[in-house]
N, C-alpha and C positions, 0 to 999 in steps of 0.2 A: 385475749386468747387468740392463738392463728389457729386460721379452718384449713380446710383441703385446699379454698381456692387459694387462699394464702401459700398455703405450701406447695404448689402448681406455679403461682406466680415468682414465686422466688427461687423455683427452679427452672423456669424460664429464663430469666433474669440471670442466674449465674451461669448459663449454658449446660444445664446439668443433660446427662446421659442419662436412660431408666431403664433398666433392668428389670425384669419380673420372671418368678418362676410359677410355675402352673399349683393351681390351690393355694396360691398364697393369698393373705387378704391385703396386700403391701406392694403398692408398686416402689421401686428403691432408687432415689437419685442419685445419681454420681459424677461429683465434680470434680474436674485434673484442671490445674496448672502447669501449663510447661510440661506435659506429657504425666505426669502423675498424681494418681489419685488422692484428694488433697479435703474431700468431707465426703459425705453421703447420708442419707437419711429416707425414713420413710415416710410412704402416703399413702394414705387407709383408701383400698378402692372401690368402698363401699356407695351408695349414693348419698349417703349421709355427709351434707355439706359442714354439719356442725361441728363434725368430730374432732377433737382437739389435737393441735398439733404443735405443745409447745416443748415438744423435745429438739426441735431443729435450732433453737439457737445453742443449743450446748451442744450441737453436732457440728454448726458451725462455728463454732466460739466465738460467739459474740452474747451479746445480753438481748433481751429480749424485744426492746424499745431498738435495737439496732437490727430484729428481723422483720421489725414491724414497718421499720422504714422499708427497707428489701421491698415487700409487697406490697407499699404504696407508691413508690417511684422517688423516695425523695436519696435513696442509697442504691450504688450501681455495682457493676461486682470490681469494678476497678476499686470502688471505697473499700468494699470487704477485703480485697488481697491486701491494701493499703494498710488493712485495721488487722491482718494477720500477720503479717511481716511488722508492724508494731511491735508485735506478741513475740517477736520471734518465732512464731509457729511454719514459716516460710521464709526458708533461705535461699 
């Protein structure tokens, strides 16, 4: 399962942008390639470290063993563009 800090760290990791609007419980990462917006996902910004946050790999398209790596350092976001343009998802 990825937590907050997971989902922090792997929006670090991709360069993501965040977005928030007032009353929300979500802060929103947003990551562009090449000038355009290319995933985005949210982050509970509760203090609750535990709270699940295993919708980011289908935000990312990837699987979930590949966001786990994300937050561990063993994948960089060069690997993820690499693993999206696989996909054909980035041309």
């Amino acid at each position: 399962m990825l937590t907050k800090q997971d989902a922090v760290k792997i929006a670090t990791k991709l360069n993501a942008e965040y977005s928030s609007r007032k009353n929300s419980v979500h802060d929103i990462a947003l990551i562009h390639h090449k000038g355009k917006l290319v995933a985005h996902f949210g982050i509970v910004r509760g203090s609750n470290r535990d709270s699940g946050h295993n919708h980011i790999s289908k935000a990312l398209s990837v699987g979930p063993h590949f966001c786990k790596e994300l937050s561990i350092c063993t994948k960089t976001r060069e690997d993820w563009i690499k693993e999206l343009e696989q996909k054909a998802l980035l041309l």
